[in-house]
NUMARTI-206543 format. One record per residue (C-alpha): residue number from 1; residue in one letter; chain; y, z, x. Coordinates in steps of 0.02 Angstrom, whole numbers. Example, Ala and Ser with C-alpha at 12.3 -4.5 7.8 and 13.67 -1.06 7.14 Angstrom:
BEGIN
NODE num residu chaine     yy     zz     xx
NODE   1      A      A   -225    390    615
NODE   2      S      A    -53    357    684
This chain:
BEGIN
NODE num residu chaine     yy     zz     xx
NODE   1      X      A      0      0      0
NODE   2      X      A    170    -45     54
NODE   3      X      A    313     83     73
NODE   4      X      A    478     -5     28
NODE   5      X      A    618    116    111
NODE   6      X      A    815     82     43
NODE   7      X      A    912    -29    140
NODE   8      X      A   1043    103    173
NODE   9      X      A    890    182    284
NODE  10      X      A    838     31    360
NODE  11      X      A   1036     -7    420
NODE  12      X      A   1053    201    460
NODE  13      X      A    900    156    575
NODE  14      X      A    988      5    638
NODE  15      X      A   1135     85    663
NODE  16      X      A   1050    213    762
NODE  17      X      A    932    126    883
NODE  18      X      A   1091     12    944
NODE  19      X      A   1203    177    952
NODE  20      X      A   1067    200   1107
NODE  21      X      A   1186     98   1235
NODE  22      X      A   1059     46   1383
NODE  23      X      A   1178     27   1550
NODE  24      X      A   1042      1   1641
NODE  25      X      A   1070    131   1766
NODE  26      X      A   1240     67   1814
NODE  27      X      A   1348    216   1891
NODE  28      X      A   1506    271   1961
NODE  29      X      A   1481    306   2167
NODE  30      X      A   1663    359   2207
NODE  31      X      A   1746    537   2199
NODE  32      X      A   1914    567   2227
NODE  33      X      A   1962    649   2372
NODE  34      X      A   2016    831   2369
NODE  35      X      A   2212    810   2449
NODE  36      X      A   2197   1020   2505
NODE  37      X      A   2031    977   2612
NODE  38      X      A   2139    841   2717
NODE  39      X      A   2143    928   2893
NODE  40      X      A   2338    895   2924
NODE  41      X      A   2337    956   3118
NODE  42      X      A   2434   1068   3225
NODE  43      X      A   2578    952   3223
NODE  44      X      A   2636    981   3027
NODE  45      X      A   2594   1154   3019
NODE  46      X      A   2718   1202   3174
NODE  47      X      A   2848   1093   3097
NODE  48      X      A   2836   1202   2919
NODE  49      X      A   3016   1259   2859
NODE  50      X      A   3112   1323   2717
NODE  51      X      A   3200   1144   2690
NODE  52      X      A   3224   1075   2524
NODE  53      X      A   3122    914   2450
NODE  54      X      A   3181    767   2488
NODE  55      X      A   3297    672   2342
NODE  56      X      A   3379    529   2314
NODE  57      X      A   3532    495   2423
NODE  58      X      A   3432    605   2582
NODE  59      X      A   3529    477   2711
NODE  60      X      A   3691    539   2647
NODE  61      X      A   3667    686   2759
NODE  62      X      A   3687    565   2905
NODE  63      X      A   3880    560   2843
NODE  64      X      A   3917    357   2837
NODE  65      X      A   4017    304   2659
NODE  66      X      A   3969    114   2709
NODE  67      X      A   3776    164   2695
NODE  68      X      A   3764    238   2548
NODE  69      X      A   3856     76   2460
NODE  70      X      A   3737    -10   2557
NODE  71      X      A   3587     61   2480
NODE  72      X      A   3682     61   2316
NODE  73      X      A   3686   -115   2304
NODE  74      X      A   3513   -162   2369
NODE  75      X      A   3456    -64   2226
NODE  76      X      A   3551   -166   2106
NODE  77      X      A   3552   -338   2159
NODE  78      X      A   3400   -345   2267
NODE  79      X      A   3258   -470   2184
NODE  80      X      A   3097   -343   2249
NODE  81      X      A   3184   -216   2103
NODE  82      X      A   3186   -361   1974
NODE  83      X      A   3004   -414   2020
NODE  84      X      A   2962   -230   1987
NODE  85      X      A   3060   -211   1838
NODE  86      X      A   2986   -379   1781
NODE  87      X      A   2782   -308   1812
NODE  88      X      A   2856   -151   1728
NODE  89      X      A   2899   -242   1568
NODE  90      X      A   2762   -364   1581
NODE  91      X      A   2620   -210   1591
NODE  92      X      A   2756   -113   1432
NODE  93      X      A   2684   -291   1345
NODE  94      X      A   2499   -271   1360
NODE  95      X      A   2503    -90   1300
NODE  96      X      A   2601   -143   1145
NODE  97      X      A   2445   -292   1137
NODE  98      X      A   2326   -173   1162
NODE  99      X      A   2411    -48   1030
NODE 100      X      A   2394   -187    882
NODE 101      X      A   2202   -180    899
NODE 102      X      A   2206    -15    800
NODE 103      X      A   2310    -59    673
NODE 104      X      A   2252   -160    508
NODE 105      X      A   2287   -354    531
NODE 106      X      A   2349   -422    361
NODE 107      X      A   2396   -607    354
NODE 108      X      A   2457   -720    224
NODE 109      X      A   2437   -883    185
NODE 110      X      A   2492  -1027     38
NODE 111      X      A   2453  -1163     20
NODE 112      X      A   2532  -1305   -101
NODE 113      X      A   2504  -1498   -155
NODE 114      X      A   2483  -1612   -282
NODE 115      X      A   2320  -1710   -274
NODE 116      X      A   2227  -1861   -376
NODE 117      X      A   2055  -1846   -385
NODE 118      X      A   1930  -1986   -407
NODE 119      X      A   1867  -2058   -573
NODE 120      X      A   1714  -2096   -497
NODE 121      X      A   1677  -1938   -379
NODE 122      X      A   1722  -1806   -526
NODE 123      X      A   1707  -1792   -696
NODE 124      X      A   1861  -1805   -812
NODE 125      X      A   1977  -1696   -818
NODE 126      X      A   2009  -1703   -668
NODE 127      X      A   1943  -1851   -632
NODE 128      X      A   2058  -1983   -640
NODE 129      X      A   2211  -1869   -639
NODE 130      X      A   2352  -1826   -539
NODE 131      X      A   2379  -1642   -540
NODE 132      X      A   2455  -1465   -436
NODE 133      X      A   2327  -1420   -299
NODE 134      X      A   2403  -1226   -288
NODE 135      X      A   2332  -1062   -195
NODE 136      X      A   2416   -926   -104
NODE 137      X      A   2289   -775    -19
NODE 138      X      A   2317   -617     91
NODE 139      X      A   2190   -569    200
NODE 140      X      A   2158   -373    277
NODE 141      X      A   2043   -352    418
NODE 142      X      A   2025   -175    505
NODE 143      X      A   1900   -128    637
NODE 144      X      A   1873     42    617
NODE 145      X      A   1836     91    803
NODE 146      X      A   1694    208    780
NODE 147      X      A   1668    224    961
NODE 148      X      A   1845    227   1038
NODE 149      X      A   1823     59   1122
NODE 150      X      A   2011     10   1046
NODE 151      X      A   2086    173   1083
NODE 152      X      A   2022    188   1269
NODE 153      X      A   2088     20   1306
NODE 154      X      A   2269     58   1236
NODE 155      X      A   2268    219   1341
NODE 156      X      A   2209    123   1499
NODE 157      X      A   2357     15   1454
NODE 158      X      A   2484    148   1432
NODE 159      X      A   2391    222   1619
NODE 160      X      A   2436     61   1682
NODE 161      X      A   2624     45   1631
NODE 162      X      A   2639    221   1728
NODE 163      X      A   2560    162   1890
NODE 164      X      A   2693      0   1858
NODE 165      X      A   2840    133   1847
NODE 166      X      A   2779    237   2020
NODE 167      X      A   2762     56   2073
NODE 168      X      A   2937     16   2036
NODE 169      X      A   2986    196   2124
NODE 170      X      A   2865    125   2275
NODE 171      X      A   2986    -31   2264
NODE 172      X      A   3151     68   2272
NODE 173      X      A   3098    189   2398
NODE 174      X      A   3049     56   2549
NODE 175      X      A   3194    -52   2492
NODE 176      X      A   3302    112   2526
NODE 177      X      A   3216    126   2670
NODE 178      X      A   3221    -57   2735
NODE 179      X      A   3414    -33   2705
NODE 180      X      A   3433    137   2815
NODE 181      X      A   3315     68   2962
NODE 182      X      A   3414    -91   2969
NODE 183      X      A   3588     13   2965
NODE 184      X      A   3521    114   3101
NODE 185      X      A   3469    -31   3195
NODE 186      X      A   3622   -103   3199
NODE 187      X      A   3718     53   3250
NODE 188      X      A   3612     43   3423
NODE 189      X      A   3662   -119   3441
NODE 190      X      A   3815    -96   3424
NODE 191      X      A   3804     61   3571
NODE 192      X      A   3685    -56   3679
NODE 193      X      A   3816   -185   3695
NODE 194      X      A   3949    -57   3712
NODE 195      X      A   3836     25   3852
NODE 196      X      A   3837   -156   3910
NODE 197      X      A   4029   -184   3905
NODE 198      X      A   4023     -1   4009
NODE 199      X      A   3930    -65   4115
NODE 200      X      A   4019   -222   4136
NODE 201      X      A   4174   -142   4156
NODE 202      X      A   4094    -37   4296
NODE 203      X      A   4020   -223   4416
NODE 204      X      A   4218   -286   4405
NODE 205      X      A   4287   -136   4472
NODE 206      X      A   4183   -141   4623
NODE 207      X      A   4192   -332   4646
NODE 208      X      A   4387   -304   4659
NODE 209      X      A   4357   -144   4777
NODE 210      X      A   4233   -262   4865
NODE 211      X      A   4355   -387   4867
NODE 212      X      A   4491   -288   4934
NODE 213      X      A   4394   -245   5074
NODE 214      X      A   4342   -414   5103
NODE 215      X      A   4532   -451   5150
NODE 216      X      A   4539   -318   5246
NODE 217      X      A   4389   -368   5351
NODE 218      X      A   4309   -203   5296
NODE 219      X      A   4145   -324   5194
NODE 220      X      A   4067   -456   5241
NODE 221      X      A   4054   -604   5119
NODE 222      X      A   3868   -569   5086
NODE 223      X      A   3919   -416   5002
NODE 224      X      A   4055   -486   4904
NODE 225      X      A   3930   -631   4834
NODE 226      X      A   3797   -462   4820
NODE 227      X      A   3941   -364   4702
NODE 228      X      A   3964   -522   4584
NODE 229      X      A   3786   -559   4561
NODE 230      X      A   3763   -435   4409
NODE 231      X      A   3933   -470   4322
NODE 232      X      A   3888   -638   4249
NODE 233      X      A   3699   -584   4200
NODE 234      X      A   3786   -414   4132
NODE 235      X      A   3902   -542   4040
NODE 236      X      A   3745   -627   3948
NODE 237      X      A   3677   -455   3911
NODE 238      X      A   3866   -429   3821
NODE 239      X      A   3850   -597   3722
NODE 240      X      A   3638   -555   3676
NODE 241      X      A   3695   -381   3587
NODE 242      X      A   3845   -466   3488
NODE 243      X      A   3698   -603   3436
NODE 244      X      A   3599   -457   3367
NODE 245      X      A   3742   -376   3292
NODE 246      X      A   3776   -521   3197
NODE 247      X      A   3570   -546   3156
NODE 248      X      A   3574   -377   3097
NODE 249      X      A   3708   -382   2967
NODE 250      X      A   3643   -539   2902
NODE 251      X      A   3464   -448   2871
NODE 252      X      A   3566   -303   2777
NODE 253      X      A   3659   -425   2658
NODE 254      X      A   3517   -514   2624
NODE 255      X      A   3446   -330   2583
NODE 256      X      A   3571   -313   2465
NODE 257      X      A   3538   -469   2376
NODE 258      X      A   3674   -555   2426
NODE 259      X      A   3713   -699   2562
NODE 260      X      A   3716   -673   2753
NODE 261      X      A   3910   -708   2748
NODE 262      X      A   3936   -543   2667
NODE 263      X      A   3858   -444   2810
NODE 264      X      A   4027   -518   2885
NODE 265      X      A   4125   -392   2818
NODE 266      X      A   4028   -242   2865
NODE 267      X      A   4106   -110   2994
NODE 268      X      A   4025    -19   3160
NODE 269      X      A   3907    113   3085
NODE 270      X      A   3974    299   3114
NODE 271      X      A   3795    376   3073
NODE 272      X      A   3787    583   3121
NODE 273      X      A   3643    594   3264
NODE 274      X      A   3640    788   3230
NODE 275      X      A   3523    778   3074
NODE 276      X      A   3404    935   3060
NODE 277      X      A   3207    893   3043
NODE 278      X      A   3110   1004   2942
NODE 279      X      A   2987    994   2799
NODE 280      X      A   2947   1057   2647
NODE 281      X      A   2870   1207   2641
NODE 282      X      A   2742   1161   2536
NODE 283      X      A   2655   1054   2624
NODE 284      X      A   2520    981   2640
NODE 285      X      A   2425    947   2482
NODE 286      X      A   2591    939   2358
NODE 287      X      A   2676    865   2463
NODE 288      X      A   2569    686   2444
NODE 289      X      A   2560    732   2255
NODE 290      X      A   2704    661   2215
NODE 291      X      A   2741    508   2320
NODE 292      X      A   2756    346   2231
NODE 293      X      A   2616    258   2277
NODE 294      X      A   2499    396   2282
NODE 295      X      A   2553    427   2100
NODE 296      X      A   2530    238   2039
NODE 297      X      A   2348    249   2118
NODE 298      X      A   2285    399   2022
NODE 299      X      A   2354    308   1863
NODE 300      X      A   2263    173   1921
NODE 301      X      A   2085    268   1932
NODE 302      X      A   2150    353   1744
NODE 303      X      A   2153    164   1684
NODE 304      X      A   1977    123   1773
NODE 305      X      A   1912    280   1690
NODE 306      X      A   1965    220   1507
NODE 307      X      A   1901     36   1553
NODE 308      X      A   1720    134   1562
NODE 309      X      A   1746    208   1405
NODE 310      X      A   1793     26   1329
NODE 311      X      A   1644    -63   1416
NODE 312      X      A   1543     56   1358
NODE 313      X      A   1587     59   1174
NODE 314      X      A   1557   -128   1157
NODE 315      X      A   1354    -75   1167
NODE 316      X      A   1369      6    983
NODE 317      X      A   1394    -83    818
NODE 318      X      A   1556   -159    764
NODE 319      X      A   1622   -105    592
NODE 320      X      A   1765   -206    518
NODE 321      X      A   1824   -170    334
NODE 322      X      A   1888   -341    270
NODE 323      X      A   1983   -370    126
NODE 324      X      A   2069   -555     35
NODE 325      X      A   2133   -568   -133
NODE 326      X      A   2205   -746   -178
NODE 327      X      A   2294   -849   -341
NODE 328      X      A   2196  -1024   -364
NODE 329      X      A   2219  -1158   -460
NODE 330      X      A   2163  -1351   -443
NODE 331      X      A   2139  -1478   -544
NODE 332      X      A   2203  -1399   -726
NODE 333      X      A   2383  -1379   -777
NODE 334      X      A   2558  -1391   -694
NODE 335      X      A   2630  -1329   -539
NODE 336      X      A   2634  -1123   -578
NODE 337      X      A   2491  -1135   -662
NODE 338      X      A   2413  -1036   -502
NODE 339      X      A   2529   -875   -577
NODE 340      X      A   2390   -826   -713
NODE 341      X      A   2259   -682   -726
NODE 342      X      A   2134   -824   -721
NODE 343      X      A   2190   -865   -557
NODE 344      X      A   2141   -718   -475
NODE 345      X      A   2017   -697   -331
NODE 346      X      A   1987   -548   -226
NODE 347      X      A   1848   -464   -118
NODE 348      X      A   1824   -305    -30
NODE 349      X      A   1679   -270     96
NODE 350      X      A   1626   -223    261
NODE 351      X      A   1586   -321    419
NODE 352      X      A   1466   -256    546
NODE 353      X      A   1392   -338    708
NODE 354      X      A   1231   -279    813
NODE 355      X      A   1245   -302    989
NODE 356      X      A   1051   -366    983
NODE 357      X      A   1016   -488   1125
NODE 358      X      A   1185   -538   1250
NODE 359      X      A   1078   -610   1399
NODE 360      X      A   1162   -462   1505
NODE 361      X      A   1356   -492   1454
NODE 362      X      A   1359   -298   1404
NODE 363      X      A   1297   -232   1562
NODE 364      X      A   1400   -338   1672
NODE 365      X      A   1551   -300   1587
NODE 366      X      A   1497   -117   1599
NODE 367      X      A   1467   -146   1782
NODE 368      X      A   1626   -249   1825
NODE 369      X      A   1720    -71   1760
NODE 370      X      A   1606     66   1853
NODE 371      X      A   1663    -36   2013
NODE 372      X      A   1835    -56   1951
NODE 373      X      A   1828    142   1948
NODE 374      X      A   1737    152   2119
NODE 375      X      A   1891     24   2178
NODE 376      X      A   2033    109   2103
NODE 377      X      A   1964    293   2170
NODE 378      X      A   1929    243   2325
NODE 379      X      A   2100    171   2347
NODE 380      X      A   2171    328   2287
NODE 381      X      A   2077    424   2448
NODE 382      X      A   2124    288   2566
NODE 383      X      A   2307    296   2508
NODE 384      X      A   2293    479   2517
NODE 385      X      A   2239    501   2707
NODE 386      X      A   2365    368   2745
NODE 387      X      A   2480    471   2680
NODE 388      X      A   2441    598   2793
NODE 389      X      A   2431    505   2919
NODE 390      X      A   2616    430   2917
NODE 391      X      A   2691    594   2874
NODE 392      X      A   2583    672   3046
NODE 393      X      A   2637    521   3150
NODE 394      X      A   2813    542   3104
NODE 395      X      A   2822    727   3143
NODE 396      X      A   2732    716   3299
NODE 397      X      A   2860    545   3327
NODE 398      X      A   3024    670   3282
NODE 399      X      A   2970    820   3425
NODE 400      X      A   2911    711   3553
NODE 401      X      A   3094    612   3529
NODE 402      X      A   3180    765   3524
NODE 403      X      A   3111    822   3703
NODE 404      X      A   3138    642   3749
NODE 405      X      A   3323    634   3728
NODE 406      X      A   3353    813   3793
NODE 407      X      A   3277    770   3942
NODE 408      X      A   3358    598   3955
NODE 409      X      A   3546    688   3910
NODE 410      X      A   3497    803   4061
NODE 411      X      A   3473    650   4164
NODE 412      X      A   3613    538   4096
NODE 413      X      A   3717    669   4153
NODE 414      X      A   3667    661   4341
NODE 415      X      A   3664    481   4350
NODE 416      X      A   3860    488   4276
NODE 417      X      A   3881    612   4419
NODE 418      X      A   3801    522   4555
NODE 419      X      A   3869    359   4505
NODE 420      X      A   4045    433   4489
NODE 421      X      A   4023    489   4683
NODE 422      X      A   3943    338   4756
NODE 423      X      A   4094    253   4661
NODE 424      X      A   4220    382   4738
NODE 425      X      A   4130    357   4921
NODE 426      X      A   4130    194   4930
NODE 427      X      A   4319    183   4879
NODE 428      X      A   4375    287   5054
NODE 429      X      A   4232    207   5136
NODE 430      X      A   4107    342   5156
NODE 431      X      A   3953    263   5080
NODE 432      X      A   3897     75   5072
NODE 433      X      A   3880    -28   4920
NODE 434      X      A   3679      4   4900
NODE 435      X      A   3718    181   4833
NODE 436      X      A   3829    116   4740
NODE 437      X      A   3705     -8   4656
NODE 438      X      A   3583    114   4651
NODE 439      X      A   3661    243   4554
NODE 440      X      A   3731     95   4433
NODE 441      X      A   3570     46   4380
NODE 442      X      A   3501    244   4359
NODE 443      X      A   3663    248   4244
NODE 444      X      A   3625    109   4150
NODE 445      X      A   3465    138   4126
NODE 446      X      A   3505    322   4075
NODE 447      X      A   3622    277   3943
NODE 448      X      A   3524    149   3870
NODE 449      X      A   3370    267   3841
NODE 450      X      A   3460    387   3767
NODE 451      X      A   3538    260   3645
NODE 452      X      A   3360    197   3627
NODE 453      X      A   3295    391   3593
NODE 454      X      A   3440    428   3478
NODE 455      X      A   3389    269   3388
NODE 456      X      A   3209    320   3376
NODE 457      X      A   3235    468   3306
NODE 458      X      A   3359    416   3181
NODE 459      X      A   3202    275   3128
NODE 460      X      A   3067    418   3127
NODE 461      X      A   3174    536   3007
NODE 462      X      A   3199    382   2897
NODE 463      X      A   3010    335   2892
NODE 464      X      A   2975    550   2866
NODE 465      X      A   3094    527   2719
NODE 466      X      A   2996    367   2660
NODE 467      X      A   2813    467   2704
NODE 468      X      A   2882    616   2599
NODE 469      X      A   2895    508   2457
NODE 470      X      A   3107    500   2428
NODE 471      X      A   3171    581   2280
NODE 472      X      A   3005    528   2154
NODE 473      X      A   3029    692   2004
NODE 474      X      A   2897    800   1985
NODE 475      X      A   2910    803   1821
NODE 476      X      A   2760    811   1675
NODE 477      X      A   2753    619   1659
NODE 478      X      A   2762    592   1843
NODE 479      X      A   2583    624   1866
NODE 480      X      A   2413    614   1738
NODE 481      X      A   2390    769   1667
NODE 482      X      A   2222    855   1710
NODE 483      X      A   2160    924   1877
NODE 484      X      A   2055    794   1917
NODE 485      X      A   1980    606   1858
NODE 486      X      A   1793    551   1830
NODE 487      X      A   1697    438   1749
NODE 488      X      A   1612    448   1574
C-alpha cells in the first residue's frame, strides 16, 4: 500500500535537505594578525614620550606660512584627491545597488493600440474588425532573503565604501606628505647652492691674494693657474643647484595641481630645523590602529567576511513572493473599454528555486570568497608589520641623524676655524696655498653634510608623521566595530 504524504511535507522535506549547503570542505586559512604581539624593538620603546597624536596641519610646527598654503592647495586642486573622491562615490553607488535588492521591485507597464484582426484567422467579432488593443499591468516581485544572502552583500558594500573613505584619507595623507618632502627638498637646495656661492666666494678671494702675490714675485704662475682651477667647476656647481631649484618648484606646483609656471612665484623656504621628535605614548599596537591604510584593509577583510556569508546563502532555496494585477481588453468595444470590472486580472503567489544540480558554480563562488577573505586578511597583516616597520626605520633614521649632525656641527666648526687660519696665514705669508686648499675642501665638505643631515632629518620626521598615520580621527566610524574579524 502506498502512503501519499501532503505536498506541504514533501516541499518542508525539500526545503530542508537543500538548507544542508555542501561547501565541500572549502575553508578560510588566514587569521589576522594580533597588532600587540608585533615585537616593535628597542628603538621605539626608548623613543616613548608624552607627545600628542599627530593631526592635521603637524608641519605647521616647522613655522613656514608658504607651506601650509602649499599643502592647502594640493589638497584642493590635486587630481589623486578627485580620483579618490571619484572611487569614493563610485563604491557610495554599489551600496545604494546593493541596498535595492531588499526592497520590493514593483514595475508598471501599458500598453495601447488599435489592431484589425483577420477574417480568416478568427472568428467574427473580431474577425474582420478594426478595434482598441488596450492593457495596462503592475508587477511586485520580493525575494524574501531567508538566508541573509541580500543583506550580507549590502553590508559588504557599505564595508567597502569605508575602506574607500580611509582610502581617500591614504590619498590626502601621502599627497601632504609628497608636498612637505618636496618643500624640504627644495630648502636644501636652496642652502647647497648657497654653500656653493660660499664657497665660491671663498676660491676668488684667494685667486686675487694669489694674484697679488704673483705681481709681487711672491707665487709662481703654477700656483696662480692651481688657485683658479676650482672657481669655474665651483661656478657649474652654482648654476647645477639653481637647475634643481627651479626642478623642484616645478614638482611642487604640479603637486598642487597646477602648472610648473606657478612654482615661479614661490619664495626660499624658511622651515624651523629645531622640531622636537617624540611619539605617542601609546604606542605600539594603537598607534597602527588608526592609520589610513591599515583602517581601509580591515574594512576590506569585514567586506570579504560578508562576501562568505553571501556565497554561502546562494546554497539554500530562493523564495520570491510575486505579485501582477492588470486591466485587459482586445478585440470588444472602444478605446476605455479596458476601465471595466471585467477587465481585471490579478495573481498572487510565491516563487521558489532549488539549487539542485550547478555543475560546481556554488562551490566555486563559495571558494572565490574564502580566498578573497584569506587575500584581504593577509593584506591586513602584511600592511600591519609594514607599518611597523616604517614607523621603526624612521625612529631609528631620526636618532642616528640627530648624532649625525651634532657631530658634523662639532666638525663644521673646526673646519671654519682652520680654514679661517690657513686663510689668515697665507695672507702675511706664513703658510702655503696647500693648507689653504686643504682646509677649503674640509669646509666644504663640512657644511654640505650638515645641510645634507639637517635635510635628512627634516625628510625622516615627515615620513614618521606619514608612518603615524597624520591626523586620521579615532572616532567610532573610523574603524569596524568588534575586536576582531573571522569567517562564517
Amino acid at each position: 500500500m502506498m502512503i501519499r504524504l501532503p505536498s506541504f511535507l514533501v516541499l518542508t522535506g525539500v526545503l530542508m535537505l537543500s538548507a544542508c549547503a555542501n561547501t565541500d570542505g572549502i575553508v578560510s586559512r588566514s587569521s589576522m594578525l594580533d597588532a600587540h604581539s608585533v615585537a616593535t624593538g628597542n628603538g621605539v620603546r626608548a623613543m616613548l614620550a608624552d607627545a600628542q597624536w599627530p593631526q592635521d596641519g603637524w608641519w605647521s610646527r616647522w613655522g613656514d606660512p608658504q607651506l601650509d598654503q602649499l599643502v592647502s592647495r594640493a589638497v584642493a586642486g590635486n587630481p589623486e584627491m578627485g580620483i579618490a573622491q571619484a572611487r569614493l562615490d563610485q563604491a557610495d553607488a554599489i551600496a545604494r545597488i546593493a541596498g535595492a535588492a531588499q526592497a520590493p521591485d514593483v514595475s508598471a507597464s501599458g500598453e495601447f493600440s488599435r489592431r484589425r484582426f483577420s477574417a480568416y484567422a478568427n472568428p467574427s467579432p473580431p474577425g474582420g474588425y478594426t478595434v482598441w488593443n488596450n492593457a495596462v499591468g503592475l508587477d511586485l516581485i520580493y525575494e524574501l532573503d531567508l538566508w541573509g544572502k541580500n543583506r550580507a552583500t549590502l553590508e559588504g558594500a557599505l564595508d567597502a565604501v569605508q575602506a574607500a573613505a580611509a582610502d581617500a584619507r591614504e590619498a590626502q595623507l601621502l599627497l601632504e606628505a609628497s608636498v612637505v618632502r618636496g618643500y624640504v627638498d627644495l630648502s636644501l637646495q636652496y642652502e647647497l647652492h648657497d654653500i656653493a656661492s660660499e664657497t665660491l666666494a671663498r676660491e676668488q678671494r684667494i685667486v686675487d691674494i694669489m694674484e697679488r702675490r704673483a705681481r709681487a714675485g711672491l707665487a709662481s704662475r703654477l700656483e696662480l693657474s692651481e688657485a683658479r682651477t676650482p672657481v669655474a667647476a665651483t661656478r657649474a656647481q652654482v648654476k647645477q643647484f639653481e637647475r634643481q631649484i627651479a626642478l623642484a618648484r616645478n614638482q611642487l606646483a604640479v603637486l598642487t595641481g597646477e602648472g610648473p609656471g606657478a612654482g615661479e612665484q614661490l619664495a626660499r623656504p624658511g622651515l624651523r630645523l629645531d622640531v622636537p621628535v617624540a611619539l605617542p605614548a601609546t604606542l605600539p599596537a594603537e598607534l597602527v590602529g588608526h592609520r589610513p591604510d591599515i583602517v581601509a584593509q580591515r574594512w576590506r577583510v569585514e567586506a570579504a567576511a560578508r562576501g562568505i556569508k553571501a556565497a554561502k546563502a546562494d546554497f539554500y532555496p530562493n523564495i520570491d513572493l510575486i505579485a501582477s494585477a492588470s486591466l485587459a481588453s482586445a478585440a470588444f468595444g472602444g478605446f476605455f473599454t479596458f476601465v471595466n470590472n471585467n477587465a481585471i486580472d490579478h495573481s498572487f503567489g510565491a516563487a521558489i528555486s532549488l539549487p539542485l544540480f550547478d555543475g560546481g558554480l556554488r562551490k566555486g563562488r563559495y571558494g572565490v570568497a574564502v580566498a578573497g577573505y584569506d587575500l584581504a586578511v593577509d593584506t591586513y597583516n602584511q600592511t600591519v608589520l609594514a607599518a611597523f616597520q616604517s614607523v621603526a626605520d624612521q625612529v631609528i633614521s631620526l636618532r642616528s641623524l640627530a648624532e649625525q649632525q651634532a657631530a658634523v656641527e662639532t666638525s663644521l666648526q673646526s673646519a671654519q676655524e682652520a680654514f679661517g687660519y690657513a686663510e689668515k696665514g697665507y695672507r702675511i705669508g706664513m703658510t702655503d696655498y696647500l693648507n689653504v686648499l686643504a682646509t677649503q675642501t674640509e669646509l666644504l665638505r663640512a657644511q654640505q653634510s650638515l645641510a645634507l643631515a639637517r635635510a635628512a632629518r627634516l625628510d625622516a620626521w615627515a615620513q614618521l608623521m606619514t608612518a603615524l598615520g597624520g591626523g586620521i580621527e579615532t572616532g567610532p566610524s573610523a574603524v569596524p566595530q568588534g575586536a576582531s574579524v573571522h569567517a562564517p
